[in-house]
C-alpha positions, 0 to 999 in steps of 0.5 A: 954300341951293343956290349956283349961276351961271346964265347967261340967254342973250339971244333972242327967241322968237315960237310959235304956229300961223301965225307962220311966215307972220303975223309973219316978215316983221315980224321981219325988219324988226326987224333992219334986214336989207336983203340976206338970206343964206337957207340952206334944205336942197332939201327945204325950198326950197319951203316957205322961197320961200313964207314969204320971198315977203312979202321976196323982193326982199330974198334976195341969195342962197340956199344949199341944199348942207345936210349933216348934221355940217356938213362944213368944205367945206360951211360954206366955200361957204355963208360965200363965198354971203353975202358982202354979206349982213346977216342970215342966214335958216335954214328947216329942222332942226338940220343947216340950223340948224347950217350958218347957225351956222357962217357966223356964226362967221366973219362974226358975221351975225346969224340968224333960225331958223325950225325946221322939226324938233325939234333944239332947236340954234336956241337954243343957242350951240353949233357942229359942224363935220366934217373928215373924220371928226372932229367939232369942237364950240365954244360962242360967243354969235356963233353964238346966233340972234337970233330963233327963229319957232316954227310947230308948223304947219311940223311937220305934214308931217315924216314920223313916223319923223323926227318920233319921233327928232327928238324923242328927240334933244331928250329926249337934251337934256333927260335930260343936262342934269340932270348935265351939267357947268353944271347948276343947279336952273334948267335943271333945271327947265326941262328937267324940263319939257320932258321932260314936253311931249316926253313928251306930244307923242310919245306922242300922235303915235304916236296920230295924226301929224296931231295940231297940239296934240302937234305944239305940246308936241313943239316947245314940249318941243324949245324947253326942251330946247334952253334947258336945253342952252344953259345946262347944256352936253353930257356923255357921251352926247352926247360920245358921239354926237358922236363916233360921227356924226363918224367914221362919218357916222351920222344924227344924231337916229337915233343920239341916240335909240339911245344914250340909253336905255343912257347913262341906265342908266349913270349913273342909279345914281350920280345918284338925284335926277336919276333920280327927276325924270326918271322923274316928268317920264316918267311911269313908276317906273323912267326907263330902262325909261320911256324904252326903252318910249317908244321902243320904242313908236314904232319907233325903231332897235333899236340902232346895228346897225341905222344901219349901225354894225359891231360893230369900229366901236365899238372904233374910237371908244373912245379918242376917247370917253374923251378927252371924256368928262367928268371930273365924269359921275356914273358914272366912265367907264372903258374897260370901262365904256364899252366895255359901254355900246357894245356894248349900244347896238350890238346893241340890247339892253333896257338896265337901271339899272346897265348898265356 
């Protein structure tokens, strides 16, 4: 019999079509908030007055300087705006989601997530900061929002280009928890799963973007993946990814969806069993190839050359990816081959199993 330690993280979740608009107010009351910290991106502002508008009286401020990576100068001025708040409000994607994690860190403020974005981070008890060009990453249940309000309708304008590599930063989250370092057969399946939903909601947006039932699977598979994360922890490809948006300001999904293929191809040899499910739960016999065709198919930037990366640029970065990189990975990393995988997400060429 398998021997294992799970740990359920604590939340409430409320999806559905419309709940954005039906039930947001109810879950605010819930919480007994009286003065609001809102933190919504400037693309977001009108969506976020319109859903607050059943509570607006009780929004004591509103923060909108969101920045990918969350820079500490950010985080600073978004933790002096809620000052005298009891309850902080995020409306928008992982980086909004991210900056309401890092006013909690401090002032331990509880937070309603409403996503707008398949980032998956509204569940996960994990935090990033920047300074200057190096991202720090931390785990604390401070962080964890207390109520997640999933609305696939919220979903239906983000642009497709955006949608595709949001969901394949989600799939990233999925891919790595069969072998990162807390995995166990629960968040295995779970993330199983939410290959399966992120699967099926990608390809059928490559079909029509207006579709609300693969807008549903695509944020019901991102809500998985961020559980599966939650529970198993990052390994190497987000190591990786980490690093590269840290010293090169790189965006955050688009790198994600980049390097994931290549950091699968590395590891699939040495991690048979995870492979075999992460090739069912695709679809297709072989996961890499599975997974660069997906990608393929809707678009997504044939390598980090074309998100501005250099070639030296990948050299750069070489040690501080080795310093993280995890000890158990199931492909040892070295410097060559890490060196390789690198490369080949730079230039983007098609990545095979054993890719190192």
């Amino acid at each position: 019999m398998t021997t294992f330690t799970y740990d359920a993280l604590p939340g409430r979740v409320v999806f559905g079509p419309g709940v954005a608009s039906t039930r947001l107010a109810a879950e605010v009351d819930a919480l007994g908030a009286e003065r609001i910290l809102l933190i919504a991106g400037v693309s977001e502002q009108s969506l976020a007055k319109e859903l607050c508008a059943p509570f607006a009286d009780r929004i004591a401020a509103t923060f909108s300087g969101v920045r990918p990576h969350v820079p500490v100068e950010v985080a600073e001025s978004a933790r002096e705006a809620a000052a005298g708040a009891d309850l902080i409000l995020c409306v928008g994607g992982g980086s909004t989601t991210g900056t309401a994690k890092a006013v909690a860190l401090t002032t331990g403020l509880p937070i309603v997530a409403v996503p707008t974005t398949y980032a998956g981070s509204e569940v996960t008890p994990v935090w990033g900061l920047t300074q200057g060009s190096r991202k720090t990453t931390g785990t604390d249940p401070l962080v964890l929002p207390r109520t997640v309000v999933y609305d696939p309708d919220l979903t239906l304008t983000l642009p497709t280009a955006l949608s595709v590599v949001s969901g394949l930063n989600a799939m990233a989250h999925c891919v790595e928890a069969f072998w990162a370092p807390r995995r166990n057969p629960v968040s295995s399946a779970v993330a199983a799963d939410g290959i399966r939903y992120l699967a099926s909601g990608l390809s059928a947006l490559a079909v029509d973007p207006e579709d609300g039932a693969a807008r549903a699977d695509l944020l019901l598979g991102a809500y998985l993946a961020g559980s599966a994360f939650a529970v198993a922890g990052s390994g190497l490809h987000h190591k990786i990814c980490h690093v590269l948006g840290g010293a090169f300001d790189l965006p955050h999904a688009e790198t994600h969806s980049v390097v994931l293929p290549y950091v699968l191809a590395y590891n699939a040899p040495n991690a048979p069993e995870a492979s075999a499910r992460i090739a069912s739960a695709l679809g297709h016999d072989d996961p890499v190839l599975g997974l660069h065709e997906l990608g393929h198919k809707l678009g997504v930037p044939a390598g980090l050359r074309e998100l501005g990366l250099r070639e030296r640029d990948t050299d750069a970065v070489l040690d501080d990816i080795l310093a993280l990189a995890p000890a158990d990975n199931p492909s040892p990393v070295t410097p060559d081959g890490l060196r390789a995988l690198l490369h080949a997400a730079w230039a983007g060429t098609p990545p095979t199993e054993g890719d190192s």
